[in-house]
N, C-alpha and C positions, 0 to 999 in steps of 0.2 A: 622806257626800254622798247623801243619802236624802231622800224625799217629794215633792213633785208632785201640779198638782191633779186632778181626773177627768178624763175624756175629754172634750171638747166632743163635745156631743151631736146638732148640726146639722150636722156637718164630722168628716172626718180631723183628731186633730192628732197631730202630728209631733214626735216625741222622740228626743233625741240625747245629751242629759247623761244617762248611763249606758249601758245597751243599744240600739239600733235599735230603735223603737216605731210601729207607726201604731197610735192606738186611734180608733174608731169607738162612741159612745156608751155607751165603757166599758171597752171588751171589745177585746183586741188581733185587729189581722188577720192570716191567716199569710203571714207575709215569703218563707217558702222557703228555700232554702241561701245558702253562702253570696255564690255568685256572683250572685244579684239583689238579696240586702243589701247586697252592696259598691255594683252602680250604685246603688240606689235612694240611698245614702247619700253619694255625691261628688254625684248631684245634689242632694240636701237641703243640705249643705254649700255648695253653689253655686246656692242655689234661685232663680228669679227670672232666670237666666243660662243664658243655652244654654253645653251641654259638648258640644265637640267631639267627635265620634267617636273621632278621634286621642286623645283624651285619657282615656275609656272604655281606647282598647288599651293604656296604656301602664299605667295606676292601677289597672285590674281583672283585666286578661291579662301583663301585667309588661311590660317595655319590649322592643323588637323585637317583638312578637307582632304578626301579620299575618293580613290574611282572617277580621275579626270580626264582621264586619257584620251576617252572617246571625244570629250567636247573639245580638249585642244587639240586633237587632230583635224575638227571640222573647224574649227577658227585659223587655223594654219592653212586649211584646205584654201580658207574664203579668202585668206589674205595672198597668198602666191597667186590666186584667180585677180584678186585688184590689182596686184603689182607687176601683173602682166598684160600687156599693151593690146592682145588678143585673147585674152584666156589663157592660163598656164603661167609657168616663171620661165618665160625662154633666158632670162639673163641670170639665171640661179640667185637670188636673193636669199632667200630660203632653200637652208644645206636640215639636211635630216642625215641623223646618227644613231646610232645604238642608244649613245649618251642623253639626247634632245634634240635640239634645233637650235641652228644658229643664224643670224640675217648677216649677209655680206656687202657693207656699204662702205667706199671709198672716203677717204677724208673731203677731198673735195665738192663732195654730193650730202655734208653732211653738217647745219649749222654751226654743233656743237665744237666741231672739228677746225674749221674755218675761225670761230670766237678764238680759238684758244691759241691758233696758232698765228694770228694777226697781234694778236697780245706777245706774243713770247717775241715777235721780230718787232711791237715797239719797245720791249725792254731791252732789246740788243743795240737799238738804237738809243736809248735814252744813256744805257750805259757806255757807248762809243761817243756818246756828248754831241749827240744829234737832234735837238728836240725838235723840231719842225718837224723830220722823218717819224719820229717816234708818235710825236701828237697823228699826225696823219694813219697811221698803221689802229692805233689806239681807237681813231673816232671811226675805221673801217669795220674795226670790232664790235664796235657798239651798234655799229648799225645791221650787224647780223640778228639784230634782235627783233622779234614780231610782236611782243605782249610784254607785260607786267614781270612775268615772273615762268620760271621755267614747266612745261607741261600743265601752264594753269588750267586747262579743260578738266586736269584727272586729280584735282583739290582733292583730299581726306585720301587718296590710297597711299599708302606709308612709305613707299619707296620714293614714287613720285613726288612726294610731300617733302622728302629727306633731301633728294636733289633739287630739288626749288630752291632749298636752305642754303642748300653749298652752290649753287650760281649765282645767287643775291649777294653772297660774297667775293664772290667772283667777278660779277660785273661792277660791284663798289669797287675794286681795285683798282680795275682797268680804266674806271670813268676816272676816280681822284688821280692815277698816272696822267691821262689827257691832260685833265687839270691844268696840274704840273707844268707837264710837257709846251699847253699854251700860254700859262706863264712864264715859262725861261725865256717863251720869244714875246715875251713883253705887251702880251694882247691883254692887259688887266682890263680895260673899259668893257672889253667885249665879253668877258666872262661876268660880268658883275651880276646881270639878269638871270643867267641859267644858275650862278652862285647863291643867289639869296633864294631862291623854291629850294635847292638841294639843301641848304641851310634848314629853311621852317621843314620838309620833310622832313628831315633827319637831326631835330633838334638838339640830342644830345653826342653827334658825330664832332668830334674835334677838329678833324681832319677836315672835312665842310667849313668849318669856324673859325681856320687857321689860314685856309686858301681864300673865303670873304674876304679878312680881314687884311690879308696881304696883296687881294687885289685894289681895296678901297685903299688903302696908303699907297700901292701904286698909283691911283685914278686921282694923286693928291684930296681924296678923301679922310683926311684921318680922324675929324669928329665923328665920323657914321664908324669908322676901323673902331673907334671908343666904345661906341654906344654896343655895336657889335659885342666885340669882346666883354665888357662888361657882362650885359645883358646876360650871355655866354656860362661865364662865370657864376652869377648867382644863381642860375639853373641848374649849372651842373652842380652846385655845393648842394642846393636844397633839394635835388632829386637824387643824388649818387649817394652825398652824406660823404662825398670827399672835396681836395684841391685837384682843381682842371691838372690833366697832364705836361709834365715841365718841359716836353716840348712847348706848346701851345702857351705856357709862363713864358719861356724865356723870348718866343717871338714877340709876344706880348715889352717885354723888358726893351727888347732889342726899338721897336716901336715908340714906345713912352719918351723913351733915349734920345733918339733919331741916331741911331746910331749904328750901321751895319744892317739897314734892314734890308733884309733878302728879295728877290725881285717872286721868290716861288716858295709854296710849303705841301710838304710832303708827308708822308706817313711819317709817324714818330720812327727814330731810329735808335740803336741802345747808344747808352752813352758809353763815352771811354773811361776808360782805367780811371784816369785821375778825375773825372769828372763824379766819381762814385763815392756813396756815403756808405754808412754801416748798414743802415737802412734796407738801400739798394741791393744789398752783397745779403741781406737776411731775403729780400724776396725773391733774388736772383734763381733759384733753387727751385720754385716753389712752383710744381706742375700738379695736373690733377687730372678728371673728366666726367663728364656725364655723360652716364647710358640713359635711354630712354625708347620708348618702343620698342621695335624689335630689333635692340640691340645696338641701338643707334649711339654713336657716339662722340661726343664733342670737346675739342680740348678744351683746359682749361689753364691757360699759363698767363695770366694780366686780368684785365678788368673785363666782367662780361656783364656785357646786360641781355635779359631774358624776357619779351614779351610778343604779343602777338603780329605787330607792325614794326619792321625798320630799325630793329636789334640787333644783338651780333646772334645769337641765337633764335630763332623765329618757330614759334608754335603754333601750329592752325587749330585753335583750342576759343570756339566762341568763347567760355568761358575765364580765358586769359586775358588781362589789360593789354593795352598796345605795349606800353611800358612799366611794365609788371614789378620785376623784382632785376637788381643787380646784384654779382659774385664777384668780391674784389681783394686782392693780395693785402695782406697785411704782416709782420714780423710775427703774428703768433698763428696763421694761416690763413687760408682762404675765410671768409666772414660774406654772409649772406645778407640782405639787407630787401625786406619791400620797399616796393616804390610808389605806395599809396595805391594800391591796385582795390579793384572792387571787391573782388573774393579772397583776397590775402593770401599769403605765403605760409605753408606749414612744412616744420622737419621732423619728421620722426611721428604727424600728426600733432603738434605743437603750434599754434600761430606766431610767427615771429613777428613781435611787436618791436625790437629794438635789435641792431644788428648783430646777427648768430655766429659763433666761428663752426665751420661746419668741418664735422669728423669723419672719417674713411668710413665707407658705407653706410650714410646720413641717407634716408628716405624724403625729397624735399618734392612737394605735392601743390603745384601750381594747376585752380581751375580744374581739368577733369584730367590732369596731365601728371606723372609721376615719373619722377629721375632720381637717379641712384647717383652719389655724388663718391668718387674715385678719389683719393689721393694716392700719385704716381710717386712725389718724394716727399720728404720730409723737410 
């Protein structure tokens, strides 16, 4: 998750995908510790919106913290003094209200803003059956990124921590669209290299393991598309304790065949009406979520995996395996399952030694982490 373009040279602009950033015509300003990186960054996160006071004491001083007024008024002081090119805010960045303080940053002066909206115009293009235009918009997006992961300077503070979670999915989406996008126009040789690290990274991504494989039978590779897929396969049986997704089956089928095999593979899509079993139509239904922290919440509607690295849900919990534990749909509900993790999986304070079907406010205690497990339907 690397690159980004220069500073805007008229203006601050404001960088969030990797570290806390203001650059000024190139050249970053000094932010300071960490306690005026945290506000400066729940307001950049909520730019354009006033943040409560209350909400400063709970997000940057922890919750119950009391009588802070005086020190965010001096950290607001010191940041309108940074964010001003002489002293002061002559460009009003920083709005004060009765209510809090709000920071006023333009989309275009602002990474987050730029990622998201280079993304939405290569899906207008992929959707208008443009891939070339699409892949180009796509890899514009990616390259708004400066680091690993989003706000990673302000690692363990829980807001911060919660949107790192939700960009990591965000930027998987946008990368596997490129993907896509530069397989429709048929560049399989060239993606092969950046395919197989995204692959060992993200060993048990389907999605990774479906675009390999469909670029190796494009690259007339198809013993390596075998070994791939195999390999694939008995990992995810012997670490999920399921069958790979019948997307990823039937490309597989479609391959084995030679028969109709796709030049690109994409996110799994639902299937249609007649392509449905009983099966299908019992998990169709079947929604949930987890709270965790302060009130953090994550759906749960398919297969999730839960661990510290490269999951669909990601916990900064030393104490949690990379690839901890998985929560996966079945006809009698969701069912929880470890995944040979070092400190194991408890519900209710139970170790789940064999896969649990977990019940509407289930207590399920991963490492030094606790979620409350939601079912939405029945």
């Amino acid at each position: 998750m690397t690159g980004g373009p220069d500073g805007i040279a008229d203006g601050s602009d404001f960088r969030v995908l990797g570290p806390l950033r203001v650059l000024r015509a190139g050249a970053d300003l000094p932010l300071g510790g960490e306690k005026p990186r945290t506000v400066l960054a729940l307001m950049l996160l909520r730019r354009n919106r006033t943040v409560p006071v209350s909400t400063f004491a709970e997000e940057v001083w922890g919750r119950g913290a009391r009588d802070i007024q005086a020190n965010l008024q001096v950290l607001i002081s010191n940041l309108r003094h940074m964010l001003g090119p002489s002293g002061g805010d002559p460009r009003g960045h920083i709005q004060t209200s009765p209510a809090g303080y709000s920071l006023s940053v333009p989309d275009e002066k602002f990474d987050l803003a730029r990622f998201r909206s280079l993304g939405a115009a290569g899906n207008a293009a992929r959707a208008a059956q443009r891939p070339a235009e699409a892949a180009r918009a796509y890899a514009a997006a990616l390259r708004e990124w400066g680091g690993e992961r989003g706000l990673e300077d302000l690692d363990g503070v829980p807001f911060a921590d919660a949107f790192a979670q939700t960009l990591e999915h965000e930027w998987l989406s946008v990368l596997q669209a490129r993907i896509e996008a530069d397989m429709t126009c048929r560049r399989h040789d060239e993606m092969l290299g950046e395919l197989y690290a995204l692959a060992h990274r993200y060993p048990l991504n389907d999605v990774f393991c479906g675009q390999l494989v469909t670029a190796l039978v494009g690259s007339g590779r198809s013993v390596d598309a075998a070994d791939v897929y195999h390999g694939f396969r008995e990992r995810y049986q012997s670490e999920m304790g399921a069958n790979v997704p019948e997307s990823l089956r039937r490309l597989w089928t479609a391959v084995s065949r030679e028969v109709a095999v796709p030049d690109h593979y994409g996110s799994p899509t639902v299937t249609s009406r007649a392509d449905r079993t009983v099966v299908d139509d019992a998990l169709a239904g079947l929604r949930g979520e987890l709270v965790h922290g302060r009130g953090i919440r994550t759906e749960v509607s398919g297969r999730l995996t839960i661990g510290r690295i490269g999951c669909d849900l990601v916990l900064p919990d030393a104490r949690i395996s990379k690839s901890h534990a998985v929560i996966t749909p079945t006809p009698d509900g969701f069912v929880i399952s470890d995944l040979g993790s070092t400190n194991g999986t408890f519900v209710n304070a139970i170790q789940v030694v064999v896969p649990q079907v977990l019940d509407h406010l289930d207590r399920i205690r991963l490492g030094g982490t606790e979620l409350v497990f939601r079912r939405l339907s029945d």
